[in-house]
N, C-alpha and C positions, 0 to 999 in steps of 0.2 A: 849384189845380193837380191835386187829385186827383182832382177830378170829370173830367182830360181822360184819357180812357182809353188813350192811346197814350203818356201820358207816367206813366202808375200802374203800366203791365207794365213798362216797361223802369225804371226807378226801382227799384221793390220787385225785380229781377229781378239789379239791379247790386247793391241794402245788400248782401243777405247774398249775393252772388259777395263784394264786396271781406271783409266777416269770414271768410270762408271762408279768403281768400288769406292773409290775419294767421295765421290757425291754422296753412297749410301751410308758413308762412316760417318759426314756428318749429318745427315738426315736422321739417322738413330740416333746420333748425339742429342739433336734438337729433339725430336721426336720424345725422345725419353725423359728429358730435362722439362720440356711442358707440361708432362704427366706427373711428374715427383717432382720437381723444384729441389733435384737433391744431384748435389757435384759428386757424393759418391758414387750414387748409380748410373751415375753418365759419366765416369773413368769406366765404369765396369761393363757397361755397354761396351765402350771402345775398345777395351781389353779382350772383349770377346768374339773380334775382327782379328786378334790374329792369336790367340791362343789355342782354339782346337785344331789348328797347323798343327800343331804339334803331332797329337795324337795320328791326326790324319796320315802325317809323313811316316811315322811305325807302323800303324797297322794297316792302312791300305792301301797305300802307292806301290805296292806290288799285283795290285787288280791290273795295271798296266803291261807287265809279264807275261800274264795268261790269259789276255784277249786280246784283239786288233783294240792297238793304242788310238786308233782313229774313233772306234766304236765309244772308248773310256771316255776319249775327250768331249765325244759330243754326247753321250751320257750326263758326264758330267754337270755341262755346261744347259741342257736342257734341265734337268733338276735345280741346277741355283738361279736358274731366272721361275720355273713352278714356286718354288723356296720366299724369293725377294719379293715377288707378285703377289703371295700369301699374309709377309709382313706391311705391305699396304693396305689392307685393309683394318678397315678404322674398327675402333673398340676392342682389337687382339688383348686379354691380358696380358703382362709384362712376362710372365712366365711361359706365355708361348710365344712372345716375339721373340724371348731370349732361344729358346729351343731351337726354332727354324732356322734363327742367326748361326745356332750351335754348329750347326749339320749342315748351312751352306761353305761354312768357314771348312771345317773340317773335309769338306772333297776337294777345296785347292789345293794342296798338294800330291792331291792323286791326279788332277789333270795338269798339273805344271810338272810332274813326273812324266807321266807320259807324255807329253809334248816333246823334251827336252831328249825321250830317249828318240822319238819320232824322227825332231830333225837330226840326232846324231847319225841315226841307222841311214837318211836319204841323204846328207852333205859327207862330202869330205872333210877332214879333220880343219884345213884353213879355212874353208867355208864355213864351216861351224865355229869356226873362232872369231872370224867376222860375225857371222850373225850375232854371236854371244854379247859381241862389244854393242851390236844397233838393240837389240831387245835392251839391255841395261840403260843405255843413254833415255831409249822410248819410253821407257817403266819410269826412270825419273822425272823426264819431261811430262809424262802422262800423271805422274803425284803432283806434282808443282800444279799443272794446270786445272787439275781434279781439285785441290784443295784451293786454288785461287779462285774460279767461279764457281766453283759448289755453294759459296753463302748466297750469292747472287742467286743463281737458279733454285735455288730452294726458298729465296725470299719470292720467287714466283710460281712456285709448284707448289709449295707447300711439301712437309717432310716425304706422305704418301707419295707423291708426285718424284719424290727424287729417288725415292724406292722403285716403283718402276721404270722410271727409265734404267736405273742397273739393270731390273730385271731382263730389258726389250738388249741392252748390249750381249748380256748371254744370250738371247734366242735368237740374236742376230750373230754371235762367232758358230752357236751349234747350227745354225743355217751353213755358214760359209766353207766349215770346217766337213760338214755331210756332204754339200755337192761340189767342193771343190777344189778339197784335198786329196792329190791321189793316192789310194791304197799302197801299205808300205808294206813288205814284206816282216812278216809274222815272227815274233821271236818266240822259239820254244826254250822252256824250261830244260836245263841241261844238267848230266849226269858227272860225274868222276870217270873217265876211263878207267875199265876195268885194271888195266896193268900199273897203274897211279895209285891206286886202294892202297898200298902198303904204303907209300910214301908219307901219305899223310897223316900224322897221331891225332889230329881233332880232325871233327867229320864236316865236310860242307858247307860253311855257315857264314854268316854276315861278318861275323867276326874275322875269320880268316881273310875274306874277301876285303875287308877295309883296313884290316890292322896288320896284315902282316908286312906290308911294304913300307919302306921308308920313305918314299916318296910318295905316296898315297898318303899314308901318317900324316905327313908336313903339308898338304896343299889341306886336306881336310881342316888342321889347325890354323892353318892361313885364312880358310872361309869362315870358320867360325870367333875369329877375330872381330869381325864386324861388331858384335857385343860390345866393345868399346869405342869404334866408331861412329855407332847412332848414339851417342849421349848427348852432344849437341841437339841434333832435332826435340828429346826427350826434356831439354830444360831450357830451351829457346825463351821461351815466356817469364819463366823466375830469370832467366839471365838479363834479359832485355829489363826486367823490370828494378834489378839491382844497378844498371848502366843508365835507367832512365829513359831509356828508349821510345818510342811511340808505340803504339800499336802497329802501325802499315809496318813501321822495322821491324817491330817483333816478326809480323808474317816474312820480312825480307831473308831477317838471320835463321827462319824455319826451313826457307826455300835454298839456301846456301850452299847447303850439303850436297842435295842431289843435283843443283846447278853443277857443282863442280863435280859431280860422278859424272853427271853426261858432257862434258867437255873433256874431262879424264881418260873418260871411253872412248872418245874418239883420237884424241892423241897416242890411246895404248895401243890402238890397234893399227894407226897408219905407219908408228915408226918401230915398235919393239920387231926385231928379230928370230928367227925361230928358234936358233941354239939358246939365245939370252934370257924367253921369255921367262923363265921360270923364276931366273935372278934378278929380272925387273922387278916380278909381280912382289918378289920378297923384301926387293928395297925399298919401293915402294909401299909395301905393309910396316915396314920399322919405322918411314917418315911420316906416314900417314897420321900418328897421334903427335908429333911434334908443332904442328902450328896452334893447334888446340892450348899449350902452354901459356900463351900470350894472354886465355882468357883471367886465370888469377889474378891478372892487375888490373882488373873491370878497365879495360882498354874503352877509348871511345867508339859508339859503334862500327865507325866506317873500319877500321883497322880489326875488329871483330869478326865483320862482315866479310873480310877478305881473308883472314886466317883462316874459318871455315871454311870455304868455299877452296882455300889450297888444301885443305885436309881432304874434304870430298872428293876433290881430282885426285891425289893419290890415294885413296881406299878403291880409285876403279882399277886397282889390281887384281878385283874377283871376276873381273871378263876374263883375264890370265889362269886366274886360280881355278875357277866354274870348268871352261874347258879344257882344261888339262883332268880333272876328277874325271868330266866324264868320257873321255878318251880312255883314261885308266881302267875305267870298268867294264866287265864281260857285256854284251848285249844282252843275252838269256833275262837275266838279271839286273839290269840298267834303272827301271821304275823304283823297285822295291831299296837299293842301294840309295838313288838320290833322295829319295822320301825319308830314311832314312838321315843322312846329313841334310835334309832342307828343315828336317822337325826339331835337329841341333841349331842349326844359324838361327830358328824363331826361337827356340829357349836359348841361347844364348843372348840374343839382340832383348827379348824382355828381361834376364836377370840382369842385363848393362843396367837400362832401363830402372829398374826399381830400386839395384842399392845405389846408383847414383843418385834417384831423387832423395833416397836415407841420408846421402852422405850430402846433399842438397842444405838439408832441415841443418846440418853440425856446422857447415864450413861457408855454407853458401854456394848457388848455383856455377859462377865462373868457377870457384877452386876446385869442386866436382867434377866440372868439366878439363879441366887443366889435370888432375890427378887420372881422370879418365884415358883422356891421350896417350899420358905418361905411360899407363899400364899398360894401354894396347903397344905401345912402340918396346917396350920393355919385354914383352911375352913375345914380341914380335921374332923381338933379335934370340930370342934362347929357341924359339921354334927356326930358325933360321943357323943358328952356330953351335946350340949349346949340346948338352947331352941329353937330355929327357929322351929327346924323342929316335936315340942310336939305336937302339935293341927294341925288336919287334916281343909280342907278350910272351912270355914262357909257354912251350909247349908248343908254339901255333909255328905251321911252316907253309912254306906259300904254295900254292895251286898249281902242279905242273902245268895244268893246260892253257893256264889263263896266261895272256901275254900284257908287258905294257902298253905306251901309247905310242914308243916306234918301232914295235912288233917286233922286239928284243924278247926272247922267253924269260918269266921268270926264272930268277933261278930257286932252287929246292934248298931250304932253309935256310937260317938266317946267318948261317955267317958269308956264303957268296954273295949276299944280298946287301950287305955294310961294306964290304970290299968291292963291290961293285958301284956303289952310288957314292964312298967314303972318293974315289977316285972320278965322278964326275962334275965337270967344273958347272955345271947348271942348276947341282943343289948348294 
């Protein structure tokens, strides 16, 4: 994958943007915890690093659609290091560090949109399956390493200091990604065939395009699974601290997860095969919240430590899940689609998030976590056998023109569409 030069700039261009971002989460941590001596508003800071994802994947990861996705990214990327570089400086009131934090947060998923539709349009579909598996392994090696010497480097830069150096990572990918990414061919915005018009009873829309397919349906459900997969990371600290754990373990059991996605990732992607990947990706989402179990019985760390980190390795079923979504999706349209499910996996990964720490406060952190599992492998298996997810929504029928991802046509409403995938052994 390195030898492809469109996927070596933007790779190397994301590792160190994402340790950059580890450094600025806790620089704002500190940063803000100096100024108010309050743990409320320093969760709420941190909260604020990934909740305008949200909004950002709805409304503007379609900016990606209707310009050179190259332009978007380095757009992008040059406003949140102006953005970072502005939150360094000293005496910002809190109301405007939070602001600028607001509006850098919210255009990563308009350039992880376009990126994502970038390398799809210049790889081939293995190629981008590959790649999908090294950016994921990268992204979590690059968290682990971002939060393991961020306290370090920040106890020598001080908070401002750790601020701009994120800032100098973004003007260092919008450097790399301006002169040395080559121009990708332009996606336009595409219409209905005229002779299609009658086919279809709703008109054009997100909706169609996401929900009408059964297999689209299911892999979306499978990404947005992760919601019960990060609740370890989320109660690391109350759990270690129920187990008695040290502090350096706590950071060990934080690191666990994404240890074992990026060894995960690379296992998924050297042995799964191409007929099978789909029913890998799925058995591996139903086992993926099964080790997690072990934690109810405040096991002793090391045995904790390992059960995570085999959870983590199977949740890297989303190298599986991610590329197949966006192989599924029209190019026209590729930004605005994935923004939209990337703005679900962050509202779903924070409502994990919060009612487990609820359910933290009732049961205690391991049993939260052990119930957490439970539910993801539970949800797993009915997105995987059950019926919810047979029949596409009343009224909606699928897009003639638009094709899967081995260039199979869809077919035109919903009942060739259940007898067509009800008879494939890959869902």
């Amino acid at each position: 994958m390195l030898r492809q030069r469109p996927f070596t700039v933007a790779y190397l261009a994301e590792a160190q943007s994402i340790a950059g971002d580890q450094l600025a989460r806790i620089a704002l941590s500190v940063l803000v915890f100096d100024r108010t001596n309050s743990a409320g508003a320093t969760a709420l800071t941190y909260a604020l690093t990934f909740l305008p994802a949200i909004l950002g994947g709805v409304l503007a990861a379609r900016v990606g659609d209707r310009h050179s996705r190259r332009a978007v990214m380095v757009g992008c990327d040059v406003a949140r290091a102006a953005l970072f570089a502005l939150m360094a400086i000293g005496g910002l009131p809190l109301w405007v560090l939070g602001t600028l934090l607001v509006v850098a947060v919210f255009l990563g998923p308009v350039f992880a949109a376009s990126e994502v539709s970038y390398l799809a349009a210049v790889l081939d579909p293995e190629r981008f399956r590959v790649g999908t598996g090294l950016r994921l392994m990268t992204s979590q090696v690059a968290q682990v390493g971002g939060f393991a010497v961020g306290g370090v480097i920040i106890s020598f830069l001080n908070p401002r200091g750790g601020l701009l150096v994120d800032a100098a990572t973004y003007a260092v990918s919008a450097v790399a990604i301006g002169l040395l990414l080559p121009a990708p061919p332009r996606a336009t915005p595409t219409t209905p065939l005229a002779e299609h018009a009658a086919e279809r009873p709703v008109p054009w829309s997100n909706r169609s395009l996401l929900w009408s397919r059964l297999r689209v349906r299911r892999l979306i459900a499978l990404c947005w699974l992760a919601g019960f997969f990060v609740i370890p990371e989320g109660l690391a600290v109350p759990f270690a601290a129920e187990i008695h754990a040290t502090t350096t373990q706590a950071g060990l059991l934080l690191a666990a997860v994404p240890l074992g996605g990026a060894i995960g990732a690379i296992a998924l992607v050297r042995t799964a095969g191409g007929a099978t990947r789909e029913t890998i990706a799925a058995r591996m989402a139903i086992a993926a919240g099964l080790p997690l179990l072990v934690t109810a019985f405040e096991p002793p760390w090391g045995v904790a430590l390992l059960a995570w980190a085999v959870s983590g390795a199977l949740a890297a079923y989303q190298v599986e899940v991610n590329s197949l979504i966006v192989n599924r999706l029209p190019a026209a349209r590729r930004s605005q689609l994935l923004g939209i499910i990337g703005a679900g996996l962050v509202g779903a990964q924070g409502i994990g998030v919060v009612a487990s720490g609820v359910l933290a406060d009732w049961w205690g952190a391991g049993m939260a976590v052990a119930v957490g599992g439970l539910a993801g492998s539970v949800v797993a298996a009915a997105v995987r056998w059950g019926p919810a997810l047979r029949r596409p929504p009343r009224g909606v029928a699928v897009p003639a023109i638009i094709r899967d991802g081995d260039d199979s046509p869809y077919e035109r409403g919903s009942q060739p569409e259940d007898q067509a995938i009800a008879g494939s052994s890959a869902n």
